[in-house]
C-alpha positions in Angstrom: -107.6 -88.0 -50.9 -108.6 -90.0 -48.3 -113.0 -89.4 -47.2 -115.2 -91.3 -44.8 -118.3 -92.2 -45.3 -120.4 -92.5 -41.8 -124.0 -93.8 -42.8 -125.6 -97.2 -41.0 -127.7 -97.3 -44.6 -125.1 -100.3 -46.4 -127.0 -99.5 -50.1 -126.7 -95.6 -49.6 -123.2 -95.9 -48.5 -122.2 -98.1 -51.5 -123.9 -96.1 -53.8 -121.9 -92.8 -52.4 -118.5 -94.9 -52.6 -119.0 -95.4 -56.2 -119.4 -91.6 -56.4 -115.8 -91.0 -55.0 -114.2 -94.1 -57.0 -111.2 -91.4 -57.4 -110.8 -91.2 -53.7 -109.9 -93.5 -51.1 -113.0 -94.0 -48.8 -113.4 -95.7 -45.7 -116.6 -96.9 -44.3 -118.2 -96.9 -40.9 -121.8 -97.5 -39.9 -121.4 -96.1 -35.8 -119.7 -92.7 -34.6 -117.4 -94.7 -32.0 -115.4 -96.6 -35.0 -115.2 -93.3 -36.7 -113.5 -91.6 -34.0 -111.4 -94.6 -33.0 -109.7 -94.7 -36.7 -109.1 -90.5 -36.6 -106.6 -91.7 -33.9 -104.9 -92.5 -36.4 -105.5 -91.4 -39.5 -107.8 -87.7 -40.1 -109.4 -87.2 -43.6 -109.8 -84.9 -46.0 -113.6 -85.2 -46.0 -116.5 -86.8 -44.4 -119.7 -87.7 -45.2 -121.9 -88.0 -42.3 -125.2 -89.1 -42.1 -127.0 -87.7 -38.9 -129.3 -90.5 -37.7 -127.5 -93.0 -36.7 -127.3 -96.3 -34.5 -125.7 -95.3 -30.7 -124.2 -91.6 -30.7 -125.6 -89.9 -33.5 -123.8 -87.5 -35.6 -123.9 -84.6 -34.1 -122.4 -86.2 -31.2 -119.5 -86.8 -34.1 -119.3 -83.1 -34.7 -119.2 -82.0 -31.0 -116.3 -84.5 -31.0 -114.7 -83.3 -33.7 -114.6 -79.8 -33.3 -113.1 -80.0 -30.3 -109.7 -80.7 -31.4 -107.4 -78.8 -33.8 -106.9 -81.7 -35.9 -110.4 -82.9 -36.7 -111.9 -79.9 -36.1 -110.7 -78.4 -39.5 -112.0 -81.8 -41.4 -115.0 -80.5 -43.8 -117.8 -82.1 -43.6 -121.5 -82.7 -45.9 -124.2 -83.7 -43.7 -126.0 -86.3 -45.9 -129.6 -87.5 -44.7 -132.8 -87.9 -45.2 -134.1 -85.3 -43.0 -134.8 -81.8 -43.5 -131.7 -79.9 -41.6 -130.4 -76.3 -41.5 -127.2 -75.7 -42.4 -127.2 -72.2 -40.2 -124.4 -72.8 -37.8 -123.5 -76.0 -38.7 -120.3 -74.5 -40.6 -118.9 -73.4 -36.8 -118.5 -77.4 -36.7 -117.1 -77.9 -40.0 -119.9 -78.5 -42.6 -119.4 -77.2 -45.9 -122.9 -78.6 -47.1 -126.0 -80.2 -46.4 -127.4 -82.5 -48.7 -130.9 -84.6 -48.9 -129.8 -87.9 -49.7 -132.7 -88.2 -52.2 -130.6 -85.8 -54.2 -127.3 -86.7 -54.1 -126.2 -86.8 -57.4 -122.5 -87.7 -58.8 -122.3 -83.8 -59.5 -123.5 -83.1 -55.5 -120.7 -85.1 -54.4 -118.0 -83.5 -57.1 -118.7 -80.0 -55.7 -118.5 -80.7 -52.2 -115.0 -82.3 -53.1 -114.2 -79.1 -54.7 -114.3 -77.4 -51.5 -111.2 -79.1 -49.7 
């Protein structure tokens, strides 16, 4: 199974990689990288973290859900903001999570959901 992790935080991102050591997992700390490597390759999952560097990441999920391809990728919004997660499944997300309270268990159930 192959997941990206989008987050500019390096420590959070490592820390959610361990999480999914039975997954491959590709990195990226910008939106534009992200899109460039869906080219050619789409995931299974994303985690996306909102607030980010340049485009944020709901420019990512605009992006995304306008193609067929992508726009079936779930995602888990993961930051450390308060967001709603009303609507947000028309673009994909299967879950919203704090990252305060990510937990190895968090990440296991969003992985049940592909």
């Amino acid at each position: 199974m192959l997941v990206y992790i989008v987050d500019d935080d390096e420590l959070f991102a490592e820390c959610l990689e361990r999480y999914l050591s039975d997954c491959e997992v590709r990195r990226f700390t910008n939106v534009i990288d992200t899109i460039n490597e869906m080219n050619d390759e789409v995931p299974d999952m994303i985690f996306l973290d909102v607030l980010l560097d340049g485009p944020d990441g709901f420019t990512l999920l605009n992006e995304m859900a306008s193609y067929s391809d992508t726009g079936k990728v779930p995602i888990v919004i993961v930051s450390s903001i308060e967001i709603s997660p009303v609507g947000l499944e028309n673009y994909g997300v299967v879950a919203v999570i704090n990252k305060a309270e990510l937990t190895p268990e968090s990440v296991r159930k969003c992985l049940d959901k592909i």
